[in-house]
N, C-alpha and C positions, 0 to 999 in steps of 0.2 A: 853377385848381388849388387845391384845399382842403387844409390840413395842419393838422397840431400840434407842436409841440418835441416832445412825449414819442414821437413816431416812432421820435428817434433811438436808443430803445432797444429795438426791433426792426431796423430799417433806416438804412442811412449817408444820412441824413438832410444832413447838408451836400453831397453829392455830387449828390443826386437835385435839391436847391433850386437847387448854380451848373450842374447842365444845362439849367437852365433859361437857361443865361445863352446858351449854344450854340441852342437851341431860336430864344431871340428873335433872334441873329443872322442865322438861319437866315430866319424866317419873315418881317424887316426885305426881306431880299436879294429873296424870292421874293412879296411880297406876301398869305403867307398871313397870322391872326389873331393878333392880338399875345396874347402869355400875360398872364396878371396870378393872380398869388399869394394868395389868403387864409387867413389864423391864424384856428381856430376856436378864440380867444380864450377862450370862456365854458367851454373843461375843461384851459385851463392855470393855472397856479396862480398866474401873473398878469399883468397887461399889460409889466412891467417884464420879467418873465422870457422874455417873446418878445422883446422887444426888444434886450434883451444876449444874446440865441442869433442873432437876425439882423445885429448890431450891423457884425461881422468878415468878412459872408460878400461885400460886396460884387455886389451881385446885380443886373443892368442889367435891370432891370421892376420893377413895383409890387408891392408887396404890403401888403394890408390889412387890418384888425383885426377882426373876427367877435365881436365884445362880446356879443350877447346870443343868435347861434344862428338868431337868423331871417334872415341869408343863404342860409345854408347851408339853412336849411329850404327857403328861396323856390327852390333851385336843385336843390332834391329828394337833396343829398346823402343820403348813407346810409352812410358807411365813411370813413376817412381812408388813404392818398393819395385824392383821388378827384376827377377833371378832368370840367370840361363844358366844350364849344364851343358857343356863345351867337349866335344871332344878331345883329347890328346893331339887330334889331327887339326884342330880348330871347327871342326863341323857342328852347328848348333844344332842338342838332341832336341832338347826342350826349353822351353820358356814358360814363365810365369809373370800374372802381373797381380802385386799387391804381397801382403804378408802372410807367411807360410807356417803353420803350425810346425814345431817341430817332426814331429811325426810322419807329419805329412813330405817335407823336406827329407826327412831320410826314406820316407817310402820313393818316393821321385828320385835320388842317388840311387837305389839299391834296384831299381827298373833298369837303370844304363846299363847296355851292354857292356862285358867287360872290357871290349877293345876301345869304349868308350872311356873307362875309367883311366885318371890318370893323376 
């Protein structure tokens, strides 16, 4: 899942990061893809500033810092919220742009092939 702090002034932005925390509980139990989070770092206004927005939210999964834009390019983002499911292999199954009902996020894990899941 790709983001930025400044979401949260469109969107509840803290709500949508601790469903995630639901999500990995979820996908822990049932053996779908673990989440992992990335800050596209390079259009916040600074590494510190994502850090005191994540500081409080306690968030049981990774999330990572996008310093310079070529994850998120490698992963064909294009939008923020915007989720890919990743093969084991690196091969992107699917992608999503915007924010994802839970449901609907575990229904999109639970569609990957298993060889996909990892």
């Amino acid at each position: 899942m790709f983001f930025a702090t400044w979401l949260s002034e469109t969107s509840d932005l803290r709500s949508e990061l601790e469903l995630g925390n639901a999500y990995t509980a979820y996908a822990r139990q049932h053996g779908l893809p673990a989440l992992t989070a990335v800050d596209e770092t390079v259009v916040e206004p600074s590494a510190a500033t994502v850090r005191a927005y994540l500081a409080g939210l306690g968030l049981h999964y990774p999330v990572g810092m996008d310093t310079t834009g070529r994850v998120a390019d490698g992963y064909g983002v294009q939008d923020q919220p915007w989720f890919t499911l990743v093969s084991a292999s690196g091969k992107i199954l699917w992608s999503h742009d915007g924010w994802l009902p839970l449901p609907a996020l575990e229904s999109a894990a639970r569609r990957t092939p298993p060889e996909g899941r990892h």
